[in-house]
PDB file of N, CA, C, O and CB in Angstrom:
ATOM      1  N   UNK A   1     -13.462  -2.556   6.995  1.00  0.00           N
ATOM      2  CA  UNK A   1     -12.346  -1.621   7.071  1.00  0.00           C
ATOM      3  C   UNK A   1     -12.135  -0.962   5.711  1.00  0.00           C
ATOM      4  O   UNK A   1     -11.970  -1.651   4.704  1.00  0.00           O
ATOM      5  CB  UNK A   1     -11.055  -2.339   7.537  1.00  0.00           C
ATOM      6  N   UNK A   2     -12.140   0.599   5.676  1.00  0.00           N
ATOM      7  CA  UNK A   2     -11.821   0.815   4.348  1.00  0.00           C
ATOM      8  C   UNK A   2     -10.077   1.415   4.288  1.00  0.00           C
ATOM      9  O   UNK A   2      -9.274   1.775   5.149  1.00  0.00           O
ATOM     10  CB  UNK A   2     -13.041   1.951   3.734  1.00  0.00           C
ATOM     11  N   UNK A   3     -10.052   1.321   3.185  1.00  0.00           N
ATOM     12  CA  UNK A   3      -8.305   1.805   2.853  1.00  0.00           C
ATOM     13  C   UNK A   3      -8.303   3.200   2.853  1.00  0.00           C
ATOM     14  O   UNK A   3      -9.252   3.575   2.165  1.00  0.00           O
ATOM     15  CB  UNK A   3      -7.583   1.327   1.245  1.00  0.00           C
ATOM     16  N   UNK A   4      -7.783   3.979   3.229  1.00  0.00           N
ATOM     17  CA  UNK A   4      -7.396   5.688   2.762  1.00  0.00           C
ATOM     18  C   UNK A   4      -5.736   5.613   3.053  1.00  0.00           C
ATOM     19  O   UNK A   4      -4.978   4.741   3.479  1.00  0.00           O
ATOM     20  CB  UNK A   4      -8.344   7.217   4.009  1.00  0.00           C
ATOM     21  N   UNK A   5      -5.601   6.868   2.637  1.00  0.00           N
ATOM     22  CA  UNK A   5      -4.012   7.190   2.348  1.00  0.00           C
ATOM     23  C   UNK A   5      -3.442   7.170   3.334  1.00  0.00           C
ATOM     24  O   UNK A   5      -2.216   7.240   3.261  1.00  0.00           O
ATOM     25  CB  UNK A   5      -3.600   8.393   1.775  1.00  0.00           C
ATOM     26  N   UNK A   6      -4.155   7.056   4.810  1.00  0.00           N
ATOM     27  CA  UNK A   6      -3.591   7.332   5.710  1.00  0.00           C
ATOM     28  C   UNK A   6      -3.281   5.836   6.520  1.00  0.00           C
ATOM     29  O   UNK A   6      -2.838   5.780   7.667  1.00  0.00           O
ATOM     30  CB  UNK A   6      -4.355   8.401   6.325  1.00  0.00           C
ATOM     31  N   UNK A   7      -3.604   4.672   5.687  1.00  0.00           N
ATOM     32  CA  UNK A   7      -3.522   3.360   6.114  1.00  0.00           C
ATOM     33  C   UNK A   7      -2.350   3.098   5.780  1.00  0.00           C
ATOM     34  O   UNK A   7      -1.848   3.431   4.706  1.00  0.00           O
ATOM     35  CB  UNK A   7      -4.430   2.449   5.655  1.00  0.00           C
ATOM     36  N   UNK A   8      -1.621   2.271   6.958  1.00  0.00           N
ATOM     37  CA  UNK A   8      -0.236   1.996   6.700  1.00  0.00           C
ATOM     38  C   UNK A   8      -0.160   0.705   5.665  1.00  0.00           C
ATOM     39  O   UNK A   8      -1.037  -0.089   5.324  1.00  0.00           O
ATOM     40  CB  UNK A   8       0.539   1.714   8.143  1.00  0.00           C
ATOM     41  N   UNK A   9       1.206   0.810   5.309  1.00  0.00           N
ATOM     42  CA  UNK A   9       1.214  -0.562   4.605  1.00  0.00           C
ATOM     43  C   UNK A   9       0.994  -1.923   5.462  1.00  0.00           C
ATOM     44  O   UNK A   9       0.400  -2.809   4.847  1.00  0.00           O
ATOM     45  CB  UNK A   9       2.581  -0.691   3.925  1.00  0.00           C
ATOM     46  N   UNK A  10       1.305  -2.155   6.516  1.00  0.00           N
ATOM     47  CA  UNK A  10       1.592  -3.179   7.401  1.00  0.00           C
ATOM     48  C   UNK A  10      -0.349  -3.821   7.840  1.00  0.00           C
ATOM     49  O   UNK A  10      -0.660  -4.966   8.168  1.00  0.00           O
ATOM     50  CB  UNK A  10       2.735  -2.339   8.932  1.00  0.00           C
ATOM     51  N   UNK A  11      -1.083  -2.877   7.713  1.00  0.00           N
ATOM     52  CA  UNK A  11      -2.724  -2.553   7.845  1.00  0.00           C
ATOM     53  C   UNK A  11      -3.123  -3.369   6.722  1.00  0.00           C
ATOM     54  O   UNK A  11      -3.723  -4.440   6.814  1.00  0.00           O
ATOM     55  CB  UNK A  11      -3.291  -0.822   7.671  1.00  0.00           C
ATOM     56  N   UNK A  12      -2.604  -2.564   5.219  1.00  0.00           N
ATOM     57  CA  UNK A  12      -3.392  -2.755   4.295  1.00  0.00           C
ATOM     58  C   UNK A  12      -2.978  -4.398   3.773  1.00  0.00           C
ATOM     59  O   UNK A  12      -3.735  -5.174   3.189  1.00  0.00           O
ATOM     60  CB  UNK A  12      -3.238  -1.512   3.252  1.00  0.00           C
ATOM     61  N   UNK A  13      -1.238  -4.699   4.267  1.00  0.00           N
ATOM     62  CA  UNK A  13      -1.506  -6.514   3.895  1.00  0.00           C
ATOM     63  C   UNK A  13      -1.502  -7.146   4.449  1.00  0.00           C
ATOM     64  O   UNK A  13      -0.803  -8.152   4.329  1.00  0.00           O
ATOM     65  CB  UNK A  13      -0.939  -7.289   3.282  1.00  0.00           C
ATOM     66  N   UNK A  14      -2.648  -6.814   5.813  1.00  0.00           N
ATOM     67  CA  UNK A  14      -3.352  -7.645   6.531  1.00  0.00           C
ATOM     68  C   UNK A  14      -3.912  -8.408   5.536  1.00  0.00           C
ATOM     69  O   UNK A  14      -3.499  -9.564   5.622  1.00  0.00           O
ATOM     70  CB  UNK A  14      -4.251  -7.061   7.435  1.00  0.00           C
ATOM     71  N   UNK A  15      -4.964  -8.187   4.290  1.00  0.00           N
ATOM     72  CA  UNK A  15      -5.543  -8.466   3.556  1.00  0.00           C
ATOM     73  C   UNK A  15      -4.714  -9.601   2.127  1.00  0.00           C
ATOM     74  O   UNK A  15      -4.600  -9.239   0.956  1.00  0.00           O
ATOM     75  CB  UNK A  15      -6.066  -7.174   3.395  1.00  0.00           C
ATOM     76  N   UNK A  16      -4.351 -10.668   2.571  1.00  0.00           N
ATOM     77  CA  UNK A  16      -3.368 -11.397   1.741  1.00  0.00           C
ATOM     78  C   UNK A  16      -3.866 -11.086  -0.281  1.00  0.00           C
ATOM     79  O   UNK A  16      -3.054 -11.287  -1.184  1.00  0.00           O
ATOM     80  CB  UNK A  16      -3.548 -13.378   2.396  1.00  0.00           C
ATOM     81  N   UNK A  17      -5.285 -10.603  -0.515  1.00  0.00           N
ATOM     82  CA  UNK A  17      -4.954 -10.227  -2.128  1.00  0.00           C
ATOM     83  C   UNK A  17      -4.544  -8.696  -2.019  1.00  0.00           C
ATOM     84  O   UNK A  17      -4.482  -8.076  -3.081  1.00  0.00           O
ATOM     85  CB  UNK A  17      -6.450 -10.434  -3.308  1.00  0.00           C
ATOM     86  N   UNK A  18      -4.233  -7.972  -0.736  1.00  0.00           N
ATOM     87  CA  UNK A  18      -3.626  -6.442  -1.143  1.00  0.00           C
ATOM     88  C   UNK A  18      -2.384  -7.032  -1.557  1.00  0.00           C
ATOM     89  O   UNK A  18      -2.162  -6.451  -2.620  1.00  0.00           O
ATOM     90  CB  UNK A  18      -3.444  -5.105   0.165  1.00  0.00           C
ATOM     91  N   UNK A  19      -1.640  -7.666  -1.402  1.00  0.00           N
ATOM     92  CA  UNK A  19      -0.293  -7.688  -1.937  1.00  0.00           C
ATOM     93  C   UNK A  19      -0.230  -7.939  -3.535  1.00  0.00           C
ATOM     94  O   UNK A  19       0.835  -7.749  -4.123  1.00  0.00           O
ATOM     95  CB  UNK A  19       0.495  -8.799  -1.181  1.00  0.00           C
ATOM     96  N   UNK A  20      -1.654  -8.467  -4.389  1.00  0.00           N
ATOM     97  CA  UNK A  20      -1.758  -8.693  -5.747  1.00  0.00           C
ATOM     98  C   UNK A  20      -1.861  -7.122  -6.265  1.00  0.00           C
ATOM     99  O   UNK A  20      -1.317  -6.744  -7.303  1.00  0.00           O
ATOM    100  CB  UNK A  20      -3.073  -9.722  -6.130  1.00  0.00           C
ATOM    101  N   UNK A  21      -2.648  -6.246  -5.381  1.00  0.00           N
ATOM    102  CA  UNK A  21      -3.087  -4.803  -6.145  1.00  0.00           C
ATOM    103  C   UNK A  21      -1.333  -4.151  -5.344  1.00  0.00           C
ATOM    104  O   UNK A  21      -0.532  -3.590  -6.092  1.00  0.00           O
ATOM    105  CB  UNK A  21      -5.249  -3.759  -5.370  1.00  0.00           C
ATOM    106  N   UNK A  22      -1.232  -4.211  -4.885  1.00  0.00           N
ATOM    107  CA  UNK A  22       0.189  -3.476  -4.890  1.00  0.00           C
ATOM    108  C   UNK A  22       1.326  -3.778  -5.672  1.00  0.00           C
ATOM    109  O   UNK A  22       2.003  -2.967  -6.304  1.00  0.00           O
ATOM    110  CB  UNK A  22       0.717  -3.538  -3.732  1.00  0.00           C
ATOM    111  N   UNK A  23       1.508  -5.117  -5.581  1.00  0.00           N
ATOM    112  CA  UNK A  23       2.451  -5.796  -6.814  1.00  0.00           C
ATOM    113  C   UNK A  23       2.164  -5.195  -8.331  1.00  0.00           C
ATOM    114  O   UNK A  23       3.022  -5.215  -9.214  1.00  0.00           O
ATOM    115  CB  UNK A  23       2.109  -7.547  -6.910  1.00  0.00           C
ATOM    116  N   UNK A  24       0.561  -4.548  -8.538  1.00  0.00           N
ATOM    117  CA  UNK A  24      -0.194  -4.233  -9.937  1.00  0.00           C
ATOM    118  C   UNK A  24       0.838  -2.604  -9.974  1.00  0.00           C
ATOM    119  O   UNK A  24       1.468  -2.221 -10.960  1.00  0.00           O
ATOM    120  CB  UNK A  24      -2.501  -4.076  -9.805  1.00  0.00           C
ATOM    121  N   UNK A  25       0.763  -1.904  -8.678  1.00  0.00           N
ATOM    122  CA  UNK A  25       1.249  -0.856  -8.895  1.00  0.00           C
ATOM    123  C   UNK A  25       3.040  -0.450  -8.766  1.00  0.00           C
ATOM    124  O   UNK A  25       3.655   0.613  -8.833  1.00  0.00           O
ATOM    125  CB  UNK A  25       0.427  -0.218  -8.109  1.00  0.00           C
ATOM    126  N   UNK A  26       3.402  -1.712  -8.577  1.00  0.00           N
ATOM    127  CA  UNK A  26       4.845  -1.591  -8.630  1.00  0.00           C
ATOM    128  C   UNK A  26       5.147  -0.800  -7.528  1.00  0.00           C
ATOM    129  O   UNK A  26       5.939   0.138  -7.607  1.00  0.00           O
ATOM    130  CB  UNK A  26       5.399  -1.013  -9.900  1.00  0.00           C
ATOM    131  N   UNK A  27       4.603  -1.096  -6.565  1.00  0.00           N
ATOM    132  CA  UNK A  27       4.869  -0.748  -5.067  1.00  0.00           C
ATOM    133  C   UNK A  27       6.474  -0.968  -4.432  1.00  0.00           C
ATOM    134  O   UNK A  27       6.857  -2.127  -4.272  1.00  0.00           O
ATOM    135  CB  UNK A  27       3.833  -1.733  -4.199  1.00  0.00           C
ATOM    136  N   UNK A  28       6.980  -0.336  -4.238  1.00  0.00           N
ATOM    137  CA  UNK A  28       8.708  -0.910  -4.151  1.00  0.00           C
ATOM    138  C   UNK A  28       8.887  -1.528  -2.596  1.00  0.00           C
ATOM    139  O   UNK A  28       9.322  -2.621  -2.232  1.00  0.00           O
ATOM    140  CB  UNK A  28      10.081   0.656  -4.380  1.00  0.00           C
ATOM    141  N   UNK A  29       8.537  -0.744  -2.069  1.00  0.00           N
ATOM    142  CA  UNK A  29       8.403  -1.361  -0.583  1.00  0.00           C
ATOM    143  C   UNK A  29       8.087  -2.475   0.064  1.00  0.00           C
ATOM    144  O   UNK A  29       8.381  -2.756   1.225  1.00  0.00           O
ATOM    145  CB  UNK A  29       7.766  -0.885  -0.063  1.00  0.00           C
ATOM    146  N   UNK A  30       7.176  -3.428  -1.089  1.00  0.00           N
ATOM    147  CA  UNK A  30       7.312  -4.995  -1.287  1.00  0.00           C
ATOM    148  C   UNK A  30       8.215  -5.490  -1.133  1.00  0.00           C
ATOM    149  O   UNK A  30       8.144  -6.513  -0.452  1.00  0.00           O
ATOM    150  CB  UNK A  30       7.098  -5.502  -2.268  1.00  0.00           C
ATOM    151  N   UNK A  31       9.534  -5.088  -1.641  1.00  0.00           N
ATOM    152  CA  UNK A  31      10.421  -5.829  -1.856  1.00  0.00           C
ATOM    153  C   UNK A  31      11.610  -5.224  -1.091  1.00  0.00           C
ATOM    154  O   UNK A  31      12.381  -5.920  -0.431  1.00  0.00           O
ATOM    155  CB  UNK A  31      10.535  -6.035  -3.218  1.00  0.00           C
ATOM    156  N   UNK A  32      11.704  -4.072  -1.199  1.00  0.00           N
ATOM    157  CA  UNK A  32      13.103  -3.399  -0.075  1.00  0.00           C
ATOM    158  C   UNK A  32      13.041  -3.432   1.374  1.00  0.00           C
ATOM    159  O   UNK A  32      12.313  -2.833   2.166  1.00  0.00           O
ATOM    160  CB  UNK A  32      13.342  -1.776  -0.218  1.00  0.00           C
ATOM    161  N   UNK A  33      14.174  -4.451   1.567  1.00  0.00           N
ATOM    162  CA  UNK A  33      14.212  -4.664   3.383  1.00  0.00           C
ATOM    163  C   UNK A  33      14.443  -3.652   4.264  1.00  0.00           C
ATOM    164  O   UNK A  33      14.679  -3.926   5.440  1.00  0.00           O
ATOM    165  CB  UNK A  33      15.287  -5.558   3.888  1.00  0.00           C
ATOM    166  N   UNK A  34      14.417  -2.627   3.915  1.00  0.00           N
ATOM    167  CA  UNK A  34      14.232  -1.339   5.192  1.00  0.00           C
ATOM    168  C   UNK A  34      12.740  -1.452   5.160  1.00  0.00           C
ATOM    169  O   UNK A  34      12.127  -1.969   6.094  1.00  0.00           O
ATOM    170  CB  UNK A  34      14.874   0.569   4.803  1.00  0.00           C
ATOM    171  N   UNK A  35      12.179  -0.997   4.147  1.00  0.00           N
ATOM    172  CA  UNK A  35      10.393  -1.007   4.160  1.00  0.00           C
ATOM    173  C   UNK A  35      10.171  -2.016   5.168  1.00  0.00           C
ATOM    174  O   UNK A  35       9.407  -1.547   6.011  1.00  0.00           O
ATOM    175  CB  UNK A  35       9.497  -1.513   2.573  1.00  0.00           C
ATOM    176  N   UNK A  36      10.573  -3.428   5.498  1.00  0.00           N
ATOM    177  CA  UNK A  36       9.945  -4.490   6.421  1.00  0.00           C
ATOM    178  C   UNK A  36       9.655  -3.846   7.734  1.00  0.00           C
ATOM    179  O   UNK A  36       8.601  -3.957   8.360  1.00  0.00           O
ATOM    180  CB  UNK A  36      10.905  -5.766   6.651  1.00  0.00           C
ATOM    181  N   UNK A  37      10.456  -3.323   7.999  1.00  0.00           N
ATOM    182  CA  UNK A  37      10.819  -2.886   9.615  1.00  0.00           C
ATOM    183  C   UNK A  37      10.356  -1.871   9.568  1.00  0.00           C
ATOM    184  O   UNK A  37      10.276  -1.573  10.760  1.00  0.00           O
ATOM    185  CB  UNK A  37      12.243  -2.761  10.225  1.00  0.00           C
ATOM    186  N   UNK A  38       9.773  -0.671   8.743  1.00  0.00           N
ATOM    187  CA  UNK A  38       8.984   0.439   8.950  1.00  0.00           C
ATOM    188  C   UNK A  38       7.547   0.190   8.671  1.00  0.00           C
ATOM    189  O   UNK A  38       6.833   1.092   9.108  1.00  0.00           O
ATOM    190  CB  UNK A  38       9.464   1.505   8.175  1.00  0.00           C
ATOM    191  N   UNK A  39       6.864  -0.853   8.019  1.00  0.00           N
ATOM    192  CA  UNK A  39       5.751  -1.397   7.255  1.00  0.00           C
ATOM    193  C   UNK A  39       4.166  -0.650   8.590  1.00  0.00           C
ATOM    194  O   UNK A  39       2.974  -0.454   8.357  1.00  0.00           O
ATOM    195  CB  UNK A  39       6.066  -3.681   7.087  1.00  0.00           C
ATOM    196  N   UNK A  40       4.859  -0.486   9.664  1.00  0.00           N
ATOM    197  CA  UNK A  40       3.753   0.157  10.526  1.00  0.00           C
ATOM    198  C   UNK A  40       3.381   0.840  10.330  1.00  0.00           C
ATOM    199  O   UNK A  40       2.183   1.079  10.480  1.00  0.00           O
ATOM    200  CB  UNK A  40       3.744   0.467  11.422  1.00  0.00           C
ATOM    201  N   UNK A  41       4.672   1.944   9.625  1.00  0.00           N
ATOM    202  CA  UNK A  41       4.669   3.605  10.213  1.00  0.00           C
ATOM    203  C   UNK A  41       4.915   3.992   8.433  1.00  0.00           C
ATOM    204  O   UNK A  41       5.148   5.187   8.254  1.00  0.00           O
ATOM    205  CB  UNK A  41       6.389   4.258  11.749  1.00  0.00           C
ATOM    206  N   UNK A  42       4.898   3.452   7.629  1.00  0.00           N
ATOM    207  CA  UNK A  42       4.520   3.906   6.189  1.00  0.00           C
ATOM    208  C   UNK A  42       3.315   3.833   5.737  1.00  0.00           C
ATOM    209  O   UNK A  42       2.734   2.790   5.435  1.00  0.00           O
ATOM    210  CB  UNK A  42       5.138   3.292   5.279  1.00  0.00           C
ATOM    211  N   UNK A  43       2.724   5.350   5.644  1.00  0.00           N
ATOM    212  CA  UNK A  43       1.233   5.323   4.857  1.00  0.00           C
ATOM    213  C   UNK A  43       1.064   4.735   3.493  1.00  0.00           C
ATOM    214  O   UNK A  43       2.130   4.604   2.891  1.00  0.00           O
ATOM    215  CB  UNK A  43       0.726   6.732   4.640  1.00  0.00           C
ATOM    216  N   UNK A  44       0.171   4.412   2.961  1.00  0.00           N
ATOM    217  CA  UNK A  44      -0.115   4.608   1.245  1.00  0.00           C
ATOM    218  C   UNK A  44      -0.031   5.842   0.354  1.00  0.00           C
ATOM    219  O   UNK A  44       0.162   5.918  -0.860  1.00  0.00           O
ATOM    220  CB  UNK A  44      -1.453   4.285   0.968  1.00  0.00           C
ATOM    221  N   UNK A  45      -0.290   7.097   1.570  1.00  0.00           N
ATOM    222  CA  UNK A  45      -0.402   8.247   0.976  1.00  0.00           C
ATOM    223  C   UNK A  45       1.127   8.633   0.865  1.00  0.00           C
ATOM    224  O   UNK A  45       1.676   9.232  -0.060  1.00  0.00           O
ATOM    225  CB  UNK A  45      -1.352   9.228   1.749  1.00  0.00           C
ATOM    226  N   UNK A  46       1.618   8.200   1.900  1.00  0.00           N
ATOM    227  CA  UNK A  46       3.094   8.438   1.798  1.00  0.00           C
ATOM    228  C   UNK A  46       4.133   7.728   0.807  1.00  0.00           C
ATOM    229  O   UNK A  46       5.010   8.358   0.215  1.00  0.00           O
ATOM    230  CB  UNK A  46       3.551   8.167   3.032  1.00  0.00           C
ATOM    231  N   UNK A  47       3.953   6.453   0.701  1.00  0.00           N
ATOM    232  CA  UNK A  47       4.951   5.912  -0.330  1.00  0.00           C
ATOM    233  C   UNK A  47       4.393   6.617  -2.004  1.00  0.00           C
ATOM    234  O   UNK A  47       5.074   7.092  -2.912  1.00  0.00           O
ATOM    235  CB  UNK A  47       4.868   3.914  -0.244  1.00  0.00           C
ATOM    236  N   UNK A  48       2.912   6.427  -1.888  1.00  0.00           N
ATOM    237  CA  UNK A  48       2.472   7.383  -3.173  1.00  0.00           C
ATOM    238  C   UNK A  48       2.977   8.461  -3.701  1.00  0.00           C
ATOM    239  O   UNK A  48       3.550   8.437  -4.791  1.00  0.00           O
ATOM    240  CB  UNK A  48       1.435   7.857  -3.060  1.00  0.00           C
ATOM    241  N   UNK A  49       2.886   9.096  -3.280  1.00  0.00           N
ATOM    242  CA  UNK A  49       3.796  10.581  -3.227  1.00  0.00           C
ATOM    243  C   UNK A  49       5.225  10.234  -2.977  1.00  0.00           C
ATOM    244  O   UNK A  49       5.928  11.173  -3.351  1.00  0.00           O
ATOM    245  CB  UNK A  49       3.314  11.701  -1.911  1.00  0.00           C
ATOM    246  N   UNK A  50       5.984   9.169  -2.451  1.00  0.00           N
ATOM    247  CA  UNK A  50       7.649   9.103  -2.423  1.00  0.00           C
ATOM    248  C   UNK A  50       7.509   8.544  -4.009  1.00  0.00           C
ATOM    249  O   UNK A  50       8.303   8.927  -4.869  1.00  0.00           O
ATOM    250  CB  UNK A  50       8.599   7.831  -1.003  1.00  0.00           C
ATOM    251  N   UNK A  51       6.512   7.681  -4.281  1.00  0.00           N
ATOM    252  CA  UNK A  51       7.264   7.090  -5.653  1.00  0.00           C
ATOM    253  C   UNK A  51       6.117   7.089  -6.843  1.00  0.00           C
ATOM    254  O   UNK A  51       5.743   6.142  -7.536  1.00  0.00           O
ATOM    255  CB  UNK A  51       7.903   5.317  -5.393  1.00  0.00           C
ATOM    256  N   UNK A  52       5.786   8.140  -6.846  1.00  0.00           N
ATOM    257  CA  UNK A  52       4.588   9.179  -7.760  1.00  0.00           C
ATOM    258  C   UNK A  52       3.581   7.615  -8.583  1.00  0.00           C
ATOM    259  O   UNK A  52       3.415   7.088  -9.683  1.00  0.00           O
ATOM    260  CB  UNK A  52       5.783  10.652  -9.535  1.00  0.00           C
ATOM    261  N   UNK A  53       3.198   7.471  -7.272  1.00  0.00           N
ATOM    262  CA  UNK A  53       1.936   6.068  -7.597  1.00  0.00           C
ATOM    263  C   UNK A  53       0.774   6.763  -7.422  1.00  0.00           C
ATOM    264  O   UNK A  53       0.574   7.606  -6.547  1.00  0.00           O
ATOM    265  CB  UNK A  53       1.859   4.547  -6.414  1.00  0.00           C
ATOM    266  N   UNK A  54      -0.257   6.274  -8.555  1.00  0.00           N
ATOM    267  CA  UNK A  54      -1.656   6.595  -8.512  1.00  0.00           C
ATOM    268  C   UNK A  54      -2.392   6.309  -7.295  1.00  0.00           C
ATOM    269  O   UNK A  54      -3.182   5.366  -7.328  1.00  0.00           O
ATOM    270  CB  UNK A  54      -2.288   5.958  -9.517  1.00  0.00           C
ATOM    271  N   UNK A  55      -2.241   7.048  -6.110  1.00  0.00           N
ATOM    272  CA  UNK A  55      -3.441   6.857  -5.250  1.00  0.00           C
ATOM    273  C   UNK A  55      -4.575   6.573  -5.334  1.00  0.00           C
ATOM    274  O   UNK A  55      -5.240   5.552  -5.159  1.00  0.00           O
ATOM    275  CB  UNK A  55      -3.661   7.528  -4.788  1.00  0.00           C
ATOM    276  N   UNK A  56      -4.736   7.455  -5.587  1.00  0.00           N
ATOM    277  CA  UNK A  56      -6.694   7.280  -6.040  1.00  0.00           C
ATOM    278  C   UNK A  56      -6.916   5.769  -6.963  1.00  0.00           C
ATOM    279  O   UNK A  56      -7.980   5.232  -6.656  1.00  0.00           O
ATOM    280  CB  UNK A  56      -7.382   8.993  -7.500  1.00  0.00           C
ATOM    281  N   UNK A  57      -6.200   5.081  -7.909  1.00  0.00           N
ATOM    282  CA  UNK A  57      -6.185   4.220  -8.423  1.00  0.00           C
ATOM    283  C   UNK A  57      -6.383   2.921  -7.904  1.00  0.00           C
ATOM    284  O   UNK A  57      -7.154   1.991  -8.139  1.00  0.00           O
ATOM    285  CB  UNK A  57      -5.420   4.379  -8.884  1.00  0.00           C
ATOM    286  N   UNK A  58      -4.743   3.313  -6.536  1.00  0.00           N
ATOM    287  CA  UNK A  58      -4.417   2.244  -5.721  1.00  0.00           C
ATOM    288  C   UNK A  58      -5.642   2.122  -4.970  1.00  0.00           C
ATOM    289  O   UNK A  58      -6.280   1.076  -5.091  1.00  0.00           O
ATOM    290  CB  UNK A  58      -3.161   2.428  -4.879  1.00  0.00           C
ATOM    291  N   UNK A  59      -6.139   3.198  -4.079  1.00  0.00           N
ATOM    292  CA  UNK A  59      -7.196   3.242  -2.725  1.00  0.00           C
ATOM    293  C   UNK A  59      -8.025   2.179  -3.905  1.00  0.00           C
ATOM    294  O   UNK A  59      -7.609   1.048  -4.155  1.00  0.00           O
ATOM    295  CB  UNK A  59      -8.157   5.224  -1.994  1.00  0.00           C
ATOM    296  N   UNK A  60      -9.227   2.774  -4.535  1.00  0.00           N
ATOM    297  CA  UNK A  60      -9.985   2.680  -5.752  1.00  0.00           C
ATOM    298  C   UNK A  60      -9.697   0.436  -5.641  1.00  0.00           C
ATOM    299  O   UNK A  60     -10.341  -0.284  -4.878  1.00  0.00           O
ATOM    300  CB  UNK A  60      -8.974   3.995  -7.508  1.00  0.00           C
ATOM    301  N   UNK A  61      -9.033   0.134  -6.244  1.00  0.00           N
ATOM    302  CA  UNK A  61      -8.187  -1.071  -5.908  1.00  0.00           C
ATOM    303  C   UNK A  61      -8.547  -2.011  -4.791  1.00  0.00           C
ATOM    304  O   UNK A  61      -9.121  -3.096  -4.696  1.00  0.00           O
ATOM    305  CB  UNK A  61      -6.912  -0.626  -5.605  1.00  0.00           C
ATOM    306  N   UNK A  62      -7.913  -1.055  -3.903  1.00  0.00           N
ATOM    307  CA  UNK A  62      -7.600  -1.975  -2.510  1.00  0.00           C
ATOM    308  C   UNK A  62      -8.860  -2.204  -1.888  1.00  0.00           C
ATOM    309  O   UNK A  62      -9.123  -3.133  -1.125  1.00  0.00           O
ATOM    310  CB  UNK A  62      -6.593  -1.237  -1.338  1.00  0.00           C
ATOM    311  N   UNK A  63      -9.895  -0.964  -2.399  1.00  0.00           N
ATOM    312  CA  UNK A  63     -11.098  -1.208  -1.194  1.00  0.00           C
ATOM    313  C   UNK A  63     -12.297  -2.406  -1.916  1.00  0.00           C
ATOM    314  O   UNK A  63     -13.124  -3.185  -1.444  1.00  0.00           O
ATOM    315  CB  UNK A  63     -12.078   0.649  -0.787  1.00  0.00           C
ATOM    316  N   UNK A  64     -11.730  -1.939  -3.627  1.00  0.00           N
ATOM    317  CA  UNK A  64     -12.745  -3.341  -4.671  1.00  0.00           C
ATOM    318  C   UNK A  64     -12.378  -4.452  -4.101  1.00  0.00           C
ATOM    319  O   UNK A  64     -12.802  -5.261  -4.926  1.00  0.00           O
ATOM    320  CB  UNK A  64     -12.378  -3.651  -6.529  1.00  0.00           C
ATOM    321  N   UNK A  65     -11.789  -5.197  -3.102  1.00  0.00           N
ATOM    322  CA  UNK A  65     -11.350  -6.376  -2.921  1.00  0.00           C
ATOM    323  C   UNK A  65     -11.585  -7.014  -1.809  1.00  0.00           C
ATOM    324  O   UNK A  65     -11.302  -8.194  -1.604  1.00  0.00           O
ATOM    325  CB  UNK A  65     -10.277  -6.391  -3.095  1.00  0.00           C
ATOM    326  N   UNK A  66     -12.428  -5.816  -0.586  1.00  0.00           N
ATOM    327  CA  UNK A  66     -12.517  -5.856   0.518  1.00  0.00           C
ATOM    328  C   UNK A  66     -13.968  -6.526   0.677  1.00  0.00           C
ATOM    329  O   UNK A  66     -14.431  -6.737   1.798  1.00  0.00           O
ATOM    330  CB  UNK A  66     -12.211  -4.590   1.058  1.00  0.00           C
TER     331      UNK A  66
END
């Protein structure tokens, strides 16, 4: 499975070390309890752009681990 922007969060921590490369990027949605209950329907590309995170960095990241 590879990661793109269009992978939700709920997808990408299927993978129990994505939560180490997101924690790296100060991902907020880790931790805020509305994010729990949307975790389906929030992209990577989308929280990226809500909270001006290096995509390309993150993807780059998530897929070295796969």
């Amino acid at each position: 499975m590879k990661i793109t922007k269009d992978t939700t969060l709920a997808e990408a921590l299927k993978n129990k070390k994505s939560k180490e490369v997101l924690e790296k990027y100060n991902l907020p949605c880790l931790s805020c309890p509305y994010a729990e209950e949307e975790m389906a329907n929030l992209t990577l590309g989308e929280i990226c752009q809500t909270y001006g995170i290096d995509l390309e960095g993150l993807l780059k990241d998530l897929n070295n681990i796969l």
